[in-house]
N, CA, C and O atoms as a MOPAC input file, in Angstrom:
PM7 MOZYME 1SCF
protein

 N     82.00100 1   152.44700 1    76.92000 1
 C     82.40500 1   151.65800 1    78.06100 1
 C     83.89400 1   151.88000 1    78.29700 1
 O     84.60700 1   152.01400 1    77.30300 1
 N     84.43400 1   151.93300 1    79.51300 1
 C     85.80100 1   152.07200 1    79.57000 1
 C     86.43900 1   151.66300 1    80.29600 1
 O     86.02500 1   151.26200 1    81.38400 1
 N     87.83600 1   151.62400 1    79.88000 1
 C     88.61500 1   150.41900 1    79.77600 1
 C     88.37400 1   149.56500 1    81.32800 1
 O     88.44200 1   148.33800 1    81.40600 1
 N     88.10500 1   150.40400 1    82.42400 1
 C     88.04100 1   149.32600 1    83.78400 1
 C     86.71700 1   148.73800 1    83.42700 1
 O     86.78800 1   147.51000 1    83.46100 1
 N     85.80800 1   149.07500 1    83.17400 1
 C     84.39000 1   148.52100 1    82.77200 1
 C     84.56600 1   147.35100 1    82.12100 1
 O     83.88200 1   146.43400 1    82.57700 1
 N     85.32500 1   147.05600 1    81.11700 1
 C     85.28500 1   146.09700 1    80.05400 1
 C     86.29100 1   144.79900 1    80.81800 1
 O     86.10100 1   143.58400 1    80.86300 1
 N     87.34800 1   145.60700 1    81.34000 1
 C     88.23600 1   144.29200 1    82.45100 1
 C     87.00500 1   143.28100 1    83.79400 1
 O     86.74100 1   142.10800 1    84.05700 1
 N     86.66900 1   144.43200 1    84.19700 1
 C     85.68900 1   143.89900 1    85.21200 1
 C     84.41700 1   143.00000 1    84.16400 1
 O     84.50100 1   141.77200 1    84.14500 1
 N     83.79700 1   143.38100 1    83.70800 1
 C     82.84500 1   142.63600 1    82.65400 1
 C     83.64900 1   140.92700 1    82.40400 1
 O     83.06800 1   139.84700 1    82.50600 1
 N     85.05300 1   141.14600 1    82.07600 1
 C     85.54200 1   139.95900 1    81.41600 1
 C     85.85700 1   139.28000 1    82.64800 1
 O     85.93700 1   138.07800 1    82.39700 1
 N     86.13000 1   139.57700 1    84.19500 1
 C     86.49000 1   138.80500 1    85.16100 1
 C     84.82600 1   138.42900 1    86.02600 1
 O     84.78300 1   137.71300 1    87.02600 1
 N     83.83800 1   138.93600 1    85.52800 1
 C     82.87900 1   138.11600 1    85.99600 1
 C     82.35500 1   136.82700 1    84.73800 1
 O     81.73400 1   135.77700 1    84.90300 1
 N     82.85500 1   137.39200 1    83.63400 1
 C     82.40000 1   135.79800 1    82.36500 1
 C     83.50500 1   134.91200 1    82.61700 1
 O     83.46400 1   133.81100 1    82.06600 1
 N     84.43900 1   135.18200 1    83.31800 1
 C     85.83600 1   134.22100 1    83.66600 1
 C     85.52100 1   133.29300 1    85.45700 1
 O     86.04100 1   132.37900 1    86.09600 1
 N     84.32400 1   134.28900 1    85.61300 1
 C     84.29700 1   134.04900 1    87.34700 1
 C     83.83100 1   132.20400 1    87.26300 1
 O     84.60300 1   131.29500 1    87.57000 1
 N     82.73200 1   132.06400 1    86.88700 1
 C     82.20500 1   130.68400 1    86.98700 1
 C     83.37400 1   129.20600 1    86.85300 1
 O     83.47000 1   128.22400 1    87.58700 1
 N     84.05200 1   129.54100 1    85.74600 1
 C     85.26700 1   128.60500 1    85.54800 1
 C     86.23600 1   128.44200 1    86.54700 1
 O     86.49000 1   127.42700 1    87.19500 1
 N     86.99600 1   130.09000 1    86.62700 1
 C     87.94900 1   129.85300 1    88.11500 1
 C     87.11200 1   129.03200 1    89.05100 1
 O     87.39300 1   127.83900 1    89.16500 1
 N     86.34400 1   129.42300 1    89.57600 1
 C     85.44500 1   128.82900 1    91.03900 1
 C     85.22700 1   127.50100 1    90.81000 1
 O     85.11700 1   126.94500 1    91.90200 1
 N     85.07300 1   126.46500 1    89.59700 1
 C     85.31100 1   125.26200 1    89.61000 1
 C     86.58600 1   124.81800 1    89.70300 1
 O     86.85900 1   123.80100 1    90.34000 1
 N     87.68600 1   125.70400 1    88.93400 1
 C     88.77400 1   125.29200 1    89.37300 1
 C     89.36100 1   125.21700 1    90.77400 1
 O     90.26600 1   124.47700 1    91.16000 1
 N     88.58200 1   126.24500 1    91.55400 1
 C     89.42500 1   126.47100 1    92.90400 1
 C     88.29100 1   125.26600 1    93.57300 1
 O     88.63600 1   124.56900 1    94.52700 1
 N     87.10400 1   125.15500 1    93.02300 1
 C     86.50000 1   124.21700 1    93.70700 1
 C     87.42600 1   122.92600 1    93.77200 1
 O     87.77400 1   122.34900 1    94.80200 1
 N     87.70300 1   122.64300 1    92.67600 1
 C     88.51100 1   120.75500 1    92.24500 1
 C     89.43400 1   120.94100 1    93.10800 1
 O     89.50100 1   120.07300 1    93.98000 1
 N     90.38200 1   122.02500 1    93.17400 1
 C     91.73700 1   122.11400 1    93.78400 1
 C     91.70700 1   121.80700 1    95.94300 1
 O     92.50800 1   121.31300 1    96.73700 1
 N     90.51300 1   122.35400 1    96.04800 1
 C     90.05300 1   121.92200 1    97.46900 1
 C     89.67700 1   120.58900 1    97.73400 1
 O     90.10700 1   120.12300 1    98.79000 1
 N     88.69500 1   119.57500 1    96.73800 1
 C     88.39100 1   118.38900 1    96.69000 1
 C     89.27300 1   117.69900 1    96.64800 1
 O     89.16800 1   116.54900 1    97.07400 1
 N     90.59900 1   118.24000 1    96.04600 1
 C     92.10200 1   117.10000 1    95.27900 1
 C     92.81300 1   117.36100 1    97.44900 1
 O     93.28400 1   116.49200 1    98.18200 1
 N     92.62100 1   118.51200 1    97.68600 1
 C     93.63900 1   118.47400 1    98.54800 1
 C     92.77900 1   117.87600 1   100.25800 1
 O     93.28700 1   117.30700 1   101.22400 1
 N     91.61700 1   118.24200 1   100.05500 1
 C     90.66400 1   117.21000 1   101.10800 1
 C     91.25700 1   116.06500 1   101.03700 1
 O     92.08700 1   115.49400 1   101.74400 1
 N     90.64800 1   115.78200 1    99.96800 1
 C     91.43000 1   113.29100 1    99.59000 1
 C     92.46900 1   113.43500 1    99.77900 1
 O     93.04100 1   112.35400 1    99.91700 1
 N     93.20600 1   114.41500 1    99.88800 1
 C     94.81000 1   114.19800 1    99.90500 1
 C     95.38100 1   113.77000 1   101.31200 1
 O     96.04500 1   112.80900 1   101.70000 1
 N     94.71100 1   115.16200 1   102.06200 1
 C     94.86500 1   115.24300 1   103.96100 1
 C     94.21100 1   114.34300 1   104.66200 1
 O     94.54300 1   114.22900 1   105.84200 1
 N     93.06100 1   113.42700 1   104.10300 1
 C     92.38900 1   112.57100 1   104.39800 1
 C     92.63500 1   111.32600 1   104.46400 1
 O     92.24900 1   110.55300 1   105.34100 1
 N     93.67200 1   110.94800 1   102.99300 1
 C     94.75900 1   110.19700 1   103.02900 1
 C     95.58300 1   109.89200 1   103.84600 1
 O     95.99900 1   108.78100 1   104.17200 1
 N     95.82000 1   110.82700 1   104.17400 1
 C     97.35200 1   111.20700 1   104.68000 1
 C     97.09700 1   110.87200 1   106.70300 1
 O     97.90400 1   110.36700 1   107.48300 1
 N     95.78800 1   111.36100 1   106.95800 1
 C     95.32000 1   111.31500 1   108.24900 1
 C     94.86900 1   109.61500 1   108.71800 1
 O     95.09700 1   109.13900 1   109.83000 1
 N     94.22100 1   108.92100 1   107.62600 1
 C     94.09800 1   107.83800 1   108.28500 1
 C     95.14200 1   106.70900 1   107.92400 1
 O     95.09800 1   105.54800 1   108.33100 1
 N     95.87900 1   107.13900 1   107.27000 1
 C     97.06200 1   106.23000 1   107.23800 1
 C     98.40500 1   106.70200 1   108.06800 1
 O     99.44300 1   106.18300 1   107.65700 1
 N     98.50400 1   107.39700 1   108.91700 1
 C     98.95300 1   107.76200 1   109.89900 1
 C     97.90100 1   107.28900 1   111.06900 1
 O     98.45900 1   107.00700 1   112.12800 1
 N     96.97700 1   107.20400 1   111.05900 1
 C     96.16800 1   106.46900 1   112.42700 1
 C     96.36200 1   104.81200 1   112.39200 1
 O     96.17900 1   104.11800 1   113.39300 1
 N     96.74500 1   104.29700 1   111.13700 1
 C     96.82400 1   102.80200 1   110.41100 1
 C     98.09600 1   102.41400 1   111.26100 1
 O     98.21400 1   101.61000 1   112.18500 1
 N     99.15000 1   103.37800 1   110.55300 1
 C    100.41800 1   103.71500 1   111.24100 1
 C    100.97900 1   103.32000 1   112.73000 1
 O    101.74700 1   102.48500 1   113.20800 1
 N    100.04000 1   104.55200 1   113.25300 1
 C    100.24600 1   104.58400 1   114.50400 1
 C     99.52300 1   102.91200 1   115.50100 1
 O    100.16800 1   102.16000 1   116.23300 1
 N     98.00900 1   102.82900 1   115.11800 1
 C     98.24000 1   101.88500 1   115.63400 1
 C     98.59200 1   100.60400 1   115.48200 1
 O     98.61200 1    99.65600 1   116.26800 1
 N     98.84900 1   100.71000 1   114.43200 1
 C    100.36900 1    99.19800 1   113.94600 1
 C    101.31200 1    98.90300 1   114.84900 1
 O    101.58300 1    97.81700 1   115.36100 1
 N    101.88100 1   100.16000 1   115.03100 1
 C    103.07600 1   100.33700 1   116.30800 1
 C    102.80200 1   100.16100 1   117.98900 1
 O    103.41700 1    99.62700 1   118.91200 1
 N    101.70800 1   100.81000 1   117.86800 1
 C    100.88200 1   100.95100 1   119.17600 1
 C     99.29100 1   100.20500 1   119.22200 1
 O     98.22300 1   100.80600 1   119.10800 1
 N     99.49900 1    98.60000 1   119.43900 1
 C     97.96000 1    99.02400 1   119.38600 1
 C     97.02700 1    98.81100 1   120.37400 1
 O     95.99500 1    98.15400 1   120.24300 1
 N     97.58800 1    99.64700 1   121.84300 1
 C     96.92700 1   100.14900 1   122.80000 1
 C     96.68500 1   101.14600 1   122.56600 1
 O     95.92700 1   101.58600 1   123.43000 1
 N     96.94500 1   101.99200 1   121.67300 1
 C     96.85400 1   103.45000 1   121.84900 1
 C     95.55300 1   104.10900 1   120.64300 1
 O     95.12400 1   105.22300 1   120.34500 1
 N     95.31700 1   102.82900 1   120.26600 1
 C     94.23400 1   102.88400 1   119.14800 1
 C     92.98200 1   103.95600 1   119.13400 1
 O     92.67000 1   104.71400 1   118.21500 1
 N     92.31300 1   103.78600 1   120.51000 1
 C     91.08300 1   104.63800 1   120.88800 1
 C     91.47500 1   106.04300 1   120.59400 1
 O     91.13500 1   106.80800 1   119.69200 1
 N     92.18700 1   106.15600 1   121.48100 1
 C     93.20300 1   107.76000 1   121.40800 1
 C     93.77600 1   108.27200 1   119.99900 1
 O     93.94800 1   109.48500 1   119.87700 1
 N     94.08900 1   107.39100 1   118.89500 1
 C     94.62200 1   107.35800 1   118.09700 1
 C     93.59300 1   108.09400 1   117.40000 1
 O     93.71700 1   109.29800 1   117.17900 1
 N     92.20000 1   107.17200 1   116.90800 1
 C     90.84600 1   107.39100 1   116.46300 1
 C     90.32200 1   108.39900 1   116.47700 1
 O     89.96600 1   109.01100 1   115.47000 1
 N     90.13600 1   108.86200 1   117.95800 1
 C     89.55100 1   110.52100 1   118.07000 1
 C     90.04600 1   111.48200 1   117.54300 1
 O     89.42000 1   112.38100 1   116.98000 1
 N     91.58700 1   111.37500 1   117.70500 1
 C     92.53500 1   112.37200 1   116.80100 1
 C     91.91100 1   112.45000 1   115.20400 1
 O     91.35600 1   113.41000 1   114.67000 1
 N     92.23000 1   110.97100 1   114.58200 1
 C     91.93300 1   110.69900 1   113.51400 1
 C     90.56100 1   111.50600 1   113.32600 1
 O     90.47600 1   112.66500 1   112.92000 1
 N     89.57700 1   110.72400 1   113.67400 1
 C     88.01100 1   111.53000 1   113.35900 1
 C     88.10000 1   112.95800 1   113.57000 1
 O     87.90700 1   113.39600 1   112.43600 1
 N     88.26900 1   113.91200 1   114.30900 1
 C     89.02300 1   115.13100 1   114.35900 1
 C     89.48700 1   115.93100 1   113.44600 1
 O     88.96200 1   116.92900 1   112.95300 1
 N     90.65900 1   115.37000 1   113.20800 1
 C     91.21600 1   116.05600 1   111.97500 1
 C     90.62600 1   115.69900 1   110.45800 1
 O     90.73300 1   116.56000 1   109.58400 1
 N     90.10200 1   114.62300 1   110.20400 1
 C     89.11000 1   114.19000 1   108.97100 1
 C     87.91900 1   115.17100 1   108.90200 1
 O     87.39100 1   115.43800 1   107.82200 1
 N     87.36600 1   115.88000 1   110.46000 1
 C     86.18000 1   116.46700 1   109.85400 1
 C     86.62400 1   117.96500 1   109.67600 1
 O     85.86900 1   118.77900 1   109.14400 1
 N     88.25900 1   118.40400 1   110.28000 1
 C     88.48300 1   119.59300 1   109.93200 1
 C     88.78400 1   119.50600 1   108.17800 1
 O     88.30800 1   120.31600 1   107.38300 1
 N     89.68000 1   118.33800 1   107.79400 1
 C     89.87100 1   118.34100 1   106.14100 1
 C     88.90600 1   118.48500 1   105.41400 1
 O     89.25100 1   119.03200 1   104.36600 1
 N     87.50600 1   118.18700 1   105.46600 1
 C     86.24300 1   118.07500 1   105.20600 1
 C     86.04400 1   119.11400 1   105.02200 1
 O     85.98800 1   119.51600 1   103.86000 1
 N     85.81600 1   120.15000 1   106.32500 1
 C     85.04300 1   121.38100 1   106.37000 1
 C     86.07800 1   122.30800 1   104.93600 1
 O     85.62300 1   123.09100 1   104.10300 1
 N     87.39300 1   121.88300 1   105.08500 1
 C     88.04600 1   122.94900 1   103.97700 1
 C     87.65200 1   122.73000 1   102.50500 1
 O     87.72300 1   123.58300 1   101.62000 1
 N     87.08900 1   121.05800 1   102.33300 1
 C     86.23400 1   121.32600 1   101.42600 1
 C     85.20400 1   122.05100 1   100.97800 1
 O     84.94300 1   122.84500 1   100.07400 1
 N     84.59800 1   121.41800 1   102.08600 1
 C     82.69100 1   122.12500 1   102.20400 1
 C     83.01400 1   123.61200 1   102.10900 1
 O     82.17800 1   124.19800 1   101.42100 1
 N     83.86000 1   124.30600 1   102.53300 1
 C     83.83900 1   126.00800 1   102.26000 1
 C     84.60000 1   126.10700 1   101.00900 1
 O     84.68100 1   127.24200 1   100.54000 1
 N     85.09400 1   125.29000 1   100.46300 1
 C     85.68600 1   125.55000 1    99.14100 1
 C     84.14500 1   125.04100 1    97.90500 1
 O     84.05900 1   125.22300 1    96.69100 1
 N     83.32600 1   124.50400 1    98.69900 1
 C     81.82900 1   124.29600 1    97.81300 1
 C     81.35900 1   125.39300 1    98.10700 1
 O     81.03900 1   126.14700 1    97.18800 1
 N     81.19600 1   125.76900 1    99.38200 1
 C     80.01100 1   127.31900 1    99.23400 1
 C     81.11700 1   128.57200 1    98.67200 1
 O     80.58700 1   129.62300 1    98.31100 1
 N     82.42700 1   128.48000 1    98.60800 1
 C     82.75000 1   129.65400 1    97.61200 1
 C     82.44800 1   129.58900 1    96.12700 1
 O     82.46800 1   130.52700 1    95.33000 1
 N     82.11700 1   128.09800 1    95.86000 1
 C     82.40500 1   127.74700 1    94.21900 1
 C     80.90100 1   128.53500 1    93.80400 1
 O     80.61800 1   129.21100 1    92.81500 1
 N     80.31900 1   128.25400 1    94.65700 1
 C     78.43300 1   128.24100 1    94.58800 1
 C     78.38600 1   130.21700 1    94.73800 1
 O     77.76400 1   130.89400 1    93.91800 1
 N     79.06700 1   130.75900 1    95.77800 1
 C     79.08300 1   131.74900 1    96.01000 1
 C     79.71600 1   132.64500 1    94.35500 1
 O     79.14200 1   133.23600 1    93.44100 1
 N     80.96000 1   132.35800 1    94.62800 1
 C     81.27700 1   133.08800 1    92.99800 1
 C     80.89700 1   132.80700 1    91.56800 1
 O     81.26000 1   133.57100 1    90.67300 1
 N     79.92200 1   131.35000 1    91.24300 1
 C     79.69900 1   131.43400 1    90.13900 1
 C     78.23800 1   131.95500 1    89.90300 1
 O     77.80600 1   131.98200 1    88.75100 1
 N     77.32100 1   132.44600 1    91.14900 1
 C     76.13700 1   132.80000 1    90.89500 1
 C     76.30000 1   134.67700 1    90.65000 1
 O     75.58900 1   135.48000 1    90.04500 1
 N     77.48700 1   134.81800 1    91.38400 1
 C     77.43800 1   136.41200 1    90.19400 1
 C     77.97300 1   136.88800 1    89.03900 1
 O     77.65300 1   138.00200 1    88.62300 1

């Protein structure tokens, strides 16, 4: 076997672990932006609270884009640890 053979061999028995790690690291930073999005809508309409409706849609909006960067950080985890 040689030597690229045996590197590649060891980065697919390493593959399953990274991909949970990069999985957690997407879940930590989802809750994070998610955080961060509705307490800025809390925010805003504290200050404003005519502007609430408008506020909301934004809010819901950007919560389901933070989401989706999860959800594709699940189908990579799923994707790289099944080879």
């Amino acid at each position: 076997m040689s030597a690229t053979q045996q590197v590649l061999a060891q980065a697919a028995d390493n593959n399953a672990g990274l991909a949970a790690i990069g999985y957690g690291l997407s879940a930590i930073g989802a809750g994070v932006g998610v955080g961060l999005i509705w307490s800025a809508v809390v925010n805003g309409t504290a200050r404003q609270p005519e502007a609430r409706g408008q506020l909301m849609g934004i809010g819901w909006a950007t919560f389901v884009l933070a989401e989706l960067v999860m959800l594709i950080g699940l189908v990579v985890f799923f994707i790289a640890s099944a080879g």
